[in-house]
C-alpha positions in Angstrom: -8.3 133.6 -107.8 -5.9 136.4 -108.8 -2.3 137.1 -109.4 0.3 138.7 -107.7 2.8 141.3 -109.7 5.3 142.7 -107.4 6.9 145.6 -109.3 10.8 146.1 -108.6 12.0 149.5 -110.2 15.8 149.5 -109.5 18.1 148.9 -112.2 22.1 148.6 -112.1 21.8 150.8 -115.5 19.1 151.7 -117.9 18.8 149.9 -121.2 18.7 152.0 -124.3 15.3 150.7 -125.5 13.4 150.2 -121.9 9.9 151.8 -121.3 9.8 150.8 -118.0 9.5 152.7 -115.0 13.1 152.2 -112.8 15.6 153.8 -111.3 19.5 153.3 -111.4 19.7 154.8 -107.6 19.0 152.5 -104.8 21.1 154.7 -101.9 20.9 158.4 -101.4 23.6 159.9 -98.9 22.4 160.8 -95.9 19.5 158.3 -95.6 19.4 156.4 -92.3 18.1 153.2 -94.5 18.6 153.0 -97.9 16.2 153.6 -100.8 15.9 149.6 -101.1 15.3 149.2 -97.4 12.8 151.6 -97.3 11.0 150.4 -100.5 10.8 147.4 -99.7 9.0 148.1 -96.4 6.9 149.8 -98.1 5.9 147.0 -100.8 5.2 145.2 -97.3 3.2 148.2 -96.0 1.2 148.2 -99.2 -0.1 144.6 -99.1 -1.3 145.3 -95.9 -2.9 148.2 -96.4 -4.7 146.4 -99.5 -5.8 143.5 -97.4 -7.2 146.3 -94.7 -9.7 148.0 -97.4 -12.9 146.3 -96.6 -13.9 148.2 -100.0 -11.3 146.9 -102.4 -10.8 147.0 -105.5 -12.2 143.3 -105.9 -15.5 143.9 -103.8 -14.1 141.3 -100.9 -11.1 140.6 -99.0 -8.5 139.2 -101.2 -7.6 136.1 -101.1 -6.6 132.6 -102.8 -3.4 133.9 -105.2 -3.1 131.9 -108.7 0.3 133.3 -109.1 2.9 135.5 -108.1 5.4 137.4 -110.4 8.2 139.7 -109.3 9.2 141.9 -112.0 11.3 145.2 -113.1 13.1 147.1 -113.2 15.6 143.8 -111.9 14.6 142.1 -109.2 18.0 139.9 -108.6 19.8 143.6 -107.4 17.5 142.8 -104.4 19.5 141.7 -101.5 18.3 138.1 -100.1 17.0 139.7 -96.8 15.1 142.1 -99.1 13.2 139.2 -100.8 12.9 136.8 -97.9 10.8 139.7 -96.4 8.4 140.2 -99.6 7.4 136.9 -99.5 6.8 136.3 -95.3 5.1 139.5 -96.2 3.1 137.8 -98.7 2.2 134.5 -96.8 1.0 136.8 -93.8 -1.3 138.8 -96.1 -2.4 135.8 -98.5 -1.6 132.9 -97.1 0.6 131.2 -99.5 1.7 128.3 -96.7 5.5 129.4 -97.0 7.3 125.8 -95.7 10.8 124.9 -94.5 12.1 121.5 -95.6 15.2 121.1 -93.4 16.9 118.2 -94.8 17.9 120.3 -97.6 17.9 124.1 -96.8 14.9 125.0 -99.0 11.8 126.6 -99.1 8.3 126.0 -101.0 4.7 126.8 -100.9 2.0 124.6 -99.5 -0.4 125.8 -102.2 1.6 124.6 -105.5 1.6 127.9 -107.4 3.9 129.7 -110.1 6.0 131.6 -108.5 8.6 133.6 -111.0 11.1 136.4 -111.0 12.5 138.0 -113.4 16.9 138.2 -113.0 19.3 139.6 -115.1 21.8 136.9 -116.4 25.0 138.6 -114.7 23.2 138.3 -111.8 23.0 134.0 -111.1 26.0 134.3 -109.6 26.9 130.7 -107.3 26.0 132.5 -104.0 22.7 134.5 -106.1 21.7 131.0 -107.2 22.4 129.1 -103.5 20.6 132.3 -101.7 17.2 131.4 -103.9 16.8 128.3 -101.9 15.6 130.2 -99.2 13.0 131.4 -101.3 9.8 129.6 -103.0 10.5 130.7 -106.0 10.0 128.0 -109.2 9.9 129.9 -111.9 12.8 132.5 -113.3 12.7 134.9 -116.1 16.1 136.3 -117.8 16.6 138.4 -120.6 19.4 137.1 -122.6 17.7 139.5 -125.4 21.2 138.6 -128.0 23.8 136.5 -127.9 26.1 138.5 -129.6 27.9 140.8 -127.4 28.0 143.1 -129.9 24.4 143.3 -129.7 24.5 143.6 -125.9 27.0 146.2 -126.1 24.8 148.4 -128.2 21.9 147.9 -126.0 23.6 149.1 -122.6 23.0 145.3 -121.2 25.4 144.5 -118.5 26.0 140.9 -119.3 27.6 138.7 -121.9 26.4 135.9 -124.1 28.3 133.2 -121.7 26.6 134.6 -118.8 23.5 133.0 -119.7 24.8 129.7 -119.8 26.3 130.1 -116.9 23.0 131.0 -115.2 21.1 128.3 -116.9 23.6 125.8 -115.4 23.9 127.0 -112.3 19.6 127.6 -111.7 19.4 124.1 -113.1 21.9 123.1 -110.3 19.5 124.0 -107.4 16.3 122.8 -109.3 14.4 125.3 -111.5 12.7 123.5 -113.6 11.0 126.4 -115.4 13.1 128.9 -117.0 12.0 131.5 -119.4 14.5 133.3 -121.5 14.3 136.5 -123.8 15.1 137.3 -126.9 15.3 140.0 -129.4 15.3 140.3 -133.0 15.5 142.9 -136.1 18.6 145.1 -134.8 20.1 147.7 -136.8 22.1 145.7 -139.6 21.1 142.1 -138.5 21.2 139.3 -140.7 18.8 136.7 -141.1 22.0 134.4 -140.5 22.7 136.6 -137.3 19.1 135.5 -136.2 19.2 132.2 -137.0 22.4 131.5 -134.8 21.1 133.5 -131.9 17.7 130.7 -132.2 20.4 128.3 -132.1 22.1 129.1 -129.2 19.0 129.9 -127.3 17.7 126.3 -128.3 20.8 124.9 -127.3 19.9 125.6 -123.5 16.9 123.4 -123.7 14.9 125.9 -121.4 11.1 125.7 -120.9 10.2 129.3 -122.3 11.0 131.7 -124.4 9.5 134.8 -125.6 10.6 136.5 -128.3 10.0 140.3 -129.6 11.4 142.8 -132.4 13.4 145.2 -131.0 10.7 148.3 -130.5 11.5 151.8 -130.7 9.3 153.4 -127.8 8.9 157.0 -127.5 11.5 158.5 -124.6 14.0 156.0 -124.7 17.7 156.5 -126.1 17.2 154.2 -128.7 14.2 156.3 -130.4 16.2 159.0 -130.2 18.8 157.5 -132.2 16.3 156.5 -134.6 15.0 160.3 -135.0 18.3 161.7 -135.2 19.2 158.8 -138.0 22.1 157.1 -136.6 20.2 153.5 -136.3 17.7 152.4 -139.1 14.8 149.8 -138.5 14.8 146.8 -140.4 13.1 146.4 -143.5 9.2 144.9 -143.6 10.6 142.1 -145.7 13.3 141.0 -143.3 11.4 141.6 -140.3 8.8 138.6 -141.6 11.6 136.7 -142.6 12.5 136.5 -139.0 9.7 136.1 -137.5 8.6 133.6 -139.7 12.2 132.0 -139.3 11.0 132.0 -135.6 8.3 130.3 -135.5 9.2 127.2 -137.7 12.2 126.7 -135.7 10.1 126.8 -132.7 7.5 124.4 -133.3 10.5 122.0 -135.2 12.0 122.1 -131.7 8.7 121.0 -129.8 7.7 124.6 -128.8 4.0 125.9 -128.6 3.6 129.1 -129.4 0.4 130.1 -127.4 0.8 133.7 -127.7 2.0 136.1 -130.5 5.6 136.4 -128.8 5.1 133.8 -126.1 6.6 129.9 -126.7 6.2 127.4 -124.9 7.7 123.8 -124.5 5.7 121.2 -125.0 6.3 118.0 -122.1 6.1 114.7 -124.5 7.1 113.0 -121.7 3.6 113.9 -120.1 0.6 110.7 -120.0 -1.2 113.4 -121.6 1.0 113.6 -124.9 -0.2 111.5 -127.6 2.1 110.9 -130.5 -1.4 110.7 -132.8 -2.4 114.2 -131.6 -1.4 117.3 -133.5 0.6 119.3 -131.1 -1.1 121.9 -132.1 -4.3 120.4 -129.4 -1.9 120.3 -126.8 -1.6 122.9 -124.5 2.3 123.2 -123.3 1.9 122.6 -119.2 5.0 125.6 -119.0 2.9 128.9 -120.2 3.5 131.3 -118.2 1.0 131.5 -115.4 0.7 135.1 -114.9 1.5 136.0 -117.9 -2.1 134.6 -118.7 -4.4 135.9 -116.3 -4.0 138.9 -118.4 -4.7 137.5 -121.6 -7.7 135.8 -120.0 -9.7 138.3 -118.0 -8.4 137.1 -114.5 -7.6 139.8 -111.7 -4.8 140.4 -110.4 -3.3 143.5 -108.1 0.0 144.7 -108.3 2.1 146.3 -105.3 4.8 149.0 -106.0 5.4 152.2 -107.6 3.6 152.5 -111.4 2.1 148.9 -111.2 -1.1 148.2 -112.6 -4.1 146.2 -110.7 -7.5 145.2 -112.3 -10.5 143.2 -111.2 -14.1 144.2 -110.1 -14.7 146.4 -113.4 -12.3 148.9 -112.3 -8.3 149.1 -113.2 -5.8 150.8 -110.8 -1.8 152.1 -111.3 0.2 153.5 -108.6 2.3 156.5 -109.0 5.0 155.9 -111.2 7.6 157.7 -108.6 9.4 155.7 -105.6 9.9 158.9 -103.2 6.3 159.6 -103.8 5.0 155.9 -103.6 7.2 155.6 -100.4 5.9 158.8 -98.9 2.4 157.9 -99.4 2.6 153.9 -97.9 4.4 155.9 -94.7 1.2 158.0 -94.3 -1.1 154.8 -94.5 -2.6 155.8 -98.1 -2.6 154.4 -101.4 -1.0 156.0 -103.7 -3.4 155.3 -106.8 -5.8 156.3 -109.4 -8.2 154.5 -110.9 -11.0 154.1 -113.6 -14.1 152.7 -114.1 -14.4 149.9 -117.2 -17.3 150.1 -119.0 -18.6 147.8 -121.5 -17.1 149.3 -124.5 -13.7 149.6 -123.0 -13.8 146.4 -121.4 -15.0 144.7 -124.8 -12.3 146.4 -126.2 -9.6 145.1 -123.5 -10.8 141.7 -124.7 -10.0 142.7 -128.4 -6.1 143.4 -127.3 -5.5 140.6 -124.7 -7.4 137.7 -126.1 -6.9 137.9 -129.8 -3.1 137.6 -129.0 -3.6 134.6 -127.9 -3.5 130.8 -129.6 -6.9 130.3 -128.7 -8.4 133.4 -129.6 -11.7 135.2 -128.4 -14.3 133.3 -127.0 -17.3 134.7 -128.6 -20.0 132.8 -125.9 -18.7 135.0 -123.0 -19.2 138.4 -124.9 -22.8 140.2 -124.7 -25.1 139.6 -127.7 -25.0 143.3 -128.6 -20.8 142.7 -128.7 -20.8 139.0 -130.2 -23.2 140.5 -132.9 -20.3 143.6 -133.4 -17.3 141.2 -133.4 -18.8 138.7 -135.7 -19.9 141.2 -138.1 -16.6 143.2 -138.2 -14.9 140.2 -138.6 -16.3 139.0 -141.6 -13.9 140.2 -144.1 -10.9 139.1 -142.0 -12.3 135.8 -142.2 -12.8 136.1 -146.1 -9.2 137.3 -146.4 -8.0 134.6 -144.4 -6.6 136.6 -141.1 -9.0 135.7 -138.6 -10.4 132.4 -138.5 -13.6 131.1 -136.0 -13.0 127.4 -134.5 -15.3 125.9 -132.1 -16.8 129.3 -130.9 -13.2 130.8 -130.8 -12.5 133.6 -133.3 -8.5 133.5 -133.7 -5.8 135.4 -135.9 -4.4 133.1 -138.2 -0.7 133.1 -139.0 -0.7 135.7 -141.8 -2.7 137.7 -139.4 -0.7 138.2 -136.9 1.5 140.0 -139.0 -1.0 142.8 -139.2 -2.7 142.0 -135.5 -2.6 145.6 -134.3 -4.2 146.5 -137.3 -7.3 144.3 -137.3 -7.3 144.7 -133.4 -7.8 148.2 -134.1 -10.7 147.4 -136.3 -12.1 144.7 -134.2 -12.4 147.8 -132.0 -15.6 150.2 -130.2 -14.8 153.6 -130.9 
């Protein structure tokens, strides 16, 4: 089993803070089809091309998909002809079972996987909303990222706080039971009160998800360079704990899990599983993000499109990060990727950033002797100060730890 990241680069503008690789073009004049048109044929192309290597990546022909996740970049500026091509495109090359109910107009997957995509909230328009029945899509992802407008403004985001209503409503009107919603926190001049009342309203929609992140100031983007030329500041230490902390008790009040260091989950007490006697700590939400954690867990996945990432096999992969060269390439039948051997040390290492984010920590019985040895010995004085903590074979940050995770990830490290 594997997942499925389809990477969508085009963006209807560029958000002061984004890392990502996109593009605000999607037509050039004098193009007979446009530049979606053609990348999208070529995200087509590519799956096929993948499925065609009898020396892959993964060692065999690839097959039996745990997940599929189309991200950006914004994937609702696709057009629904656009989409409704990925994903016959998909079923062809891993036979998802794409099926038709015609009593009412919509579509699903034989094979019951999580199927998201990420959509900007502007976007959930009535018709957006009616046109994803045609699709099998059962998961969507949208970053609200503030509701203060003022907020928004500053970060170049295109919609308002009362578009993500909207598009809750209107997703929950044609059946999405699983929406995922961002949020940011520790802006320039934000109050803890600010914060609190953007939990509140996010709460307030009763969604499934939520993942929730400090506003980061990434090298190359506007908003770094605003912070090197000293016309934003970055929260205090204090504050930023304050919030976070703030967070996370509101959270888990609310029924959330948090199963991931910026990752919550709901937790379904309606389920036979719940039991009221059970700490909900021992319950594991059923709405975690699927692909979110084959990451976090070692599983493979592949990703199609210009600058995404695949892995599995001991090797990793990444396509050029460039849609006119990506585009070119596909049309002459190659891949355009590089890749790299993992070796033990880097591959013990991935484990060190991916698992130790998580609720349930590293499982120390599927490392090597020589690396259980390493961790366990390193480890010791986290445990001692009370950061890291080992239950049932599963060595795990604790909640003072996460606030210095990169730090004892770092540590935790083979250099």
């Amino acid at each position: 089993m594997f997942g499925l990241y389809i990477h969508i680069p085009f963006c209807a503008s560029r958000c002061i803070y984004c890392g990502f690789y996109s593009t605000t073009s999607a037509r050039e004049k004098g193009e007979r089809l446009s530049v979606e048109e053609q990348y999208v044929n070529a995200l087509c192309h590519e799956m096929e091309l993948r499925m065609e290597k009898d020396d892959d990546m993964f060692g065999r022909k690839m097959t039996g998909l745990s997940s599929i996740y189309l991200g950006g970049g914004t994937p609702s500026l696709l057009s629904i002809n656009s989409l409704q091509k990925i994903f016959q495109t998909i079923d062809k090359v891993y036979h998802i079972g794409l099926e038709w109910n015609k009593e009412d107009n919509t579509c699903s997957t034989a094979i019951p996987i999580e199927i998201t995509m990420e959509c900007n909230p502007d976007d959930v328009t009535e018709e957006f909303a009616q046109n994803l029945r045609f699709l099998p899509i059962n998961r969507i992802s949208m970053g609200a990222q503030t509701f203060s407008d003022e907020r928004l403004h500053f970060l170049h985001r295109r919609h308002t706080a009362d578009e993500v209503k909207n598009a809750v409503k209107r997703l929950r009107g044609i059946g999405i039971k699983n929406i995922s919603v961002d949020l940011m926190f520790g802006f320039p001049n934000e109050t803890l009160e600010e914060w609190n009342d953007d939990i509140e309203r996010l709460l307030a929609l009763d969604i499934e998800h939520i993942s929730a992140y400090s506003l980061m100031y990434e090298k190359g983007t506007p908003l770094f360079r605003l912070l090197q030329e000293g016309k934003v500041k970055e929260i205090d230490e204090e504050l930023y704990r304050q919030m976070y902390d703030t967070l996370i008790d509101r959270l888990a009040k609310a029924g959330y899990e948090q199963y991931e260091i910026s990752n919550f989950a709901k937790l379904d007490v309606q389920s036979p599983k719940f039991n009221i006697q059970t700490s909900k700590s021992k319950i594991q939400s059923l709405y975690r993000s699927q692909h979110n954690s084959s990451y976090w867990q070692n599983i493979p996945y592949i990703g199609i499109g210009a600058a995404a990432h695949s892995y599995g096999n001991g090797k990793r992969s990444w396509n050029v990060a460039d849609i006119k060269a990506y585009i070119t390439a596909i049309q002459k039948n190659r891949l355009p990727s590089e890749e790299e051997i993992i070796d033990a040390d880097t591959h013990y290492n991935d484990i060190i950033m991916t698992a130790l984010r998580t609720c349930e920590g590293i499982d120390l019985s599927i490392l090597p002797a020589e690396y259980r040895t390493y961790l366990i010995r390193l480890a010791k004085p986290f445990q001692q100060q009370g950061l890291l903590k080992e239950d049932n074979g599963k060595l795990h940050l604790t909640r003072n730890g996460i606030y210095v995770s990169d730090s004892i990830m770092s540590d935790l490290m083979k250099v």
